[in-house]
N, C-alpha and C positions, 0 to 999 in steps of 0.2 A: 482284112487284118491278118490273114493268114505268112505275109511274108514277113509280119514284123513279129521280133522276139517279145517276153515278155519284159524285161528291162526295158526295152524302147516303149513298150506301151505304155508303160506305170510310166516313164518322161514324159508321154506325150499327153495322159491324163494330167501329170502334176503342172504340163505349161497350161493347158486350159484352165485349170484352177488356178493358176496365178494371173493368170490373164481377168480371170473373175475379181478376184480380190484386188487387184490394182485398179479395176476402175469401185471399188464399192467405197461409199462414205462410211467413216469409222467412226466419224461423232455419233451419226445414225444408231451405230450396235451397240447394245448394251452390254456388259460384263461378260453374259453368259453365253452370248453370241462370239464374242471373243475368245472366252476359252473353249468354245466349238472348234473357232477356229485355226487355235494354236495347236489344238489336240489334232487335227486336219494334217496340218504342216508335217507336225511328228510323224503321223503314220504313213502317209507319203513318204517320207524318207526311208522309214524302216519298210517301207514296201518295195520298195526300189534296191534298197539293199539287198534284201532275201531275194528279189527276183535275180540280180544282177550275181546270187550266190549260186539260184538254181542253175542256170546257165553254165556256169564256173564247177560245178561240181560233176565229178568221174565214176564214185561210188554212188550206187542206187541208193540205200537209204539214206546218205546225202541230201540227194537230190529230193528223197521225195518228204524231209523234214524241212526242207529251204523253202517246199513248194508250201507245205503247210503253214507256215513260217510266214510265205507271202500270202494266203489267202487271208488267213489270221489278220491281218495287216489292213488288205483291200475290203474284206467284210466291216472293218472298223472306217476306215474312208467314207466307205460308203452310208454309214449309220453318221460318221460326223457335218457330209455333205448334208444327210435331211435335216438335222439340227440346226447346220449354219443356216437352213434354206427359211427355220422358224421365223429367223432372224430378220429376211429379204436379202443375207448374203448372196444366195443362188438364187437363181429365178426358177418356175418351174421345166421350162425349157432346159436348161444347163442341169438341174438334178433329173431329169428324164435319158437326155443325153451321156451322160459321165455315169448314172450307175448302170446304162444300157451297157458301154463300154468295159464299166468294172465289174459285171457280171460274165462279160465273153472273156475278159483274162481269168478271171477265176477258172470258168471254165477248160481255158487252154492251160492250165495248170495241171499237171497231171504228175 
């Protein structure tokens, strides 16, 4: 993982997670499962965003409020991932996987 930026990761998380969600049945999920997973989407995007800002940014404390900004973000992913998982949206394979992953960008956030 080391050659890939943090913006390309938070993509590469949010295509496996959509790659989840496209095969899940949605009759299946009940309400709350749902707003798991809409709240999922959101932070996804706003993580991708801030990461895509850390990157983008010149000045230090910039960078290092963008970074906080995505952790913020990927900490919340990663709480909505176990919740959709209450649901049988993830399996536990795919939330073992993806918060392995959103734990080493956290990580590489600095």
């Amino acid at each position: 993982m080391a050659n890939y930026t943090p913006a390309r990761l938070v993509k590469q998380i949010d295509s496996q997670v959509q790659r989840v969600l496209r095969s899940t049945d949605w009759d299946e999920v009940n309400e709350r499962g749902r707003k798991a997973v809409a709240q999922l989407r959101q932070d996804l995007a706003d993580a991708r965003i801030y990461a895509a800002d850390y990157e983008l940014s010149e000045m230090r404390d910039e960078r290092l409020d963008n970074a906080k900004k995505a952790k913020k973000h990927l900490e919340q992913v990663r709480r909505q991932i176990l919740r959709a998982s209450e649901f049988d949206v993830f399996g536990p394979i795919d939330v073992a996987h993806l918060t392995a992953q959103i734990d080493q960008l956290i990580g590489d956030l600095k």
